[in-house]
N, C-alpha and C positions, 0 to 999 in steps of 0.2 A: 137710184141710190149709188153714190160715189166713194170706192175704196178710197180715201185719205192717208192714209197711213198703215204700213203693219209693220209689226216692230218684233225680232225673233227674241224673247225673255230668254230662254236658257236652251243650249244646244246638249247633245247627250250622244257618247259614245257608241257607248252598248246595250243592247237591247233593238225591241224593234221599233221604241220610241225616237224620235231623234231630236225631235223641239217640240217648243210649246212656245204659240206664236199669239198675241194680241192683235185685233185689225181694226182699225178706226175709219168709220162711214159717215161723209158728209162734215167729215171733223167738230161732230157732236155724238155720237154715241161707238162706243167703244167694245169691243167683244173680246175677251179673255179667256185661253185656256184651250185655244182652237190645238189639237195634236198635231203634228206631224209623222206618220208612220210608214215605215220602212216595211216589206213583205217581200219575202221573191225576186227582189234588188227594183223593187215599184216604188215611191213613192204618192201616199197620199193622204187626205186629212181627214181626222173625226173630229167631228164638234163637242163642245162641252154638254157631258150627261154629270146624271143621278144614277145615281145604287139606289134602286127599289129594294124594298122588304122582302121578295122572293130571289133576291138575288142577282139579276137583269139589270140591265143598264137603261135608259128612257134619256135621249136628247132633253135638254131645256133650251136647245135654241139651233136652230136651222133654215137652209134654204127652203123655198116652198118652190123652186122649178129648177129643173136641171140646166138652165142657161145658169143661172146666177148663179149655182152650185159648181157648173165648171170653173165659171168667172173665177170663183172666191179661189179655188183650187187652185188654178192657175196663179192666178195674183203672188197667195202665200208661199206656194213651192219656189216660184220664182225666188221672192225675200230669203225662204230657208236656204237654198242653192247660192245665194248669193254672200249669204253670211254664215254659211258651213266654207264656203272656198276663203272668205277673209279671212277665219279665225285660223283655215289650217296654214295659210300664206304668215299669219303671224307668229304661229309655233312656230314654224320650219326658220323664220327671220330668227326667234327666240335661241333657236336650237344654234343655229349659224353663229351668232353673237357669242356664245358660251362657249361652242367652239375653237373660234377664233382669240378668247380674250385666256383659254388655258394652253398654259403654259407645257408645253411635253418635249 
């Protein structure tokens, strides 16, 4: 199985979330909802669960061996790192622009 694609949905400041990243495999099935989580200044990823009735959380979809689990790890953080530095390259452009166009 072939990572095809992963696309970072929405990046997030604060908190220890930091994205929520979709990954497409063999460019037919598609995975939604993958986390990105920040701890201890680590990154790394939870997969999409459910809230059980007592409370608990229960995956609805994961790796079954830690080769593939690093794989996907690896793959996404990359994507995140890659599109956490674009967006803060395009603030910082945003910010310069604004800057630059008042008048003091």
């Amino acid at each position: 199985m072939t990572i095809t694609d992963i696309k970072v949905r929405k990046l997030f400041d604060d908190g220890p979330m930091k994205a929520i990243v979709s990954v497409t495999f063999d460019g037919q099935l598609v995975l939604h909802d993958i986390k990105v989580i920040s701890v201890r200044e680590k990154n790394f990823i939870v997969m999409p669960s459910r809230k059980k009735s007592d409370g608990t959380y229960r995956d609805i979809v994961h790796p079954i061996n830690a080769d593939f689990r690093g794989l996907l790890e690896e793959e996404v953080l990359k994507a995140y790192e890659a599109e956490a530095a674009r967006a803060a390259a395009e603030e910082e452009a945003e910010a310069l622009e604004g800057s630059a166009s008042d008048p003091a």
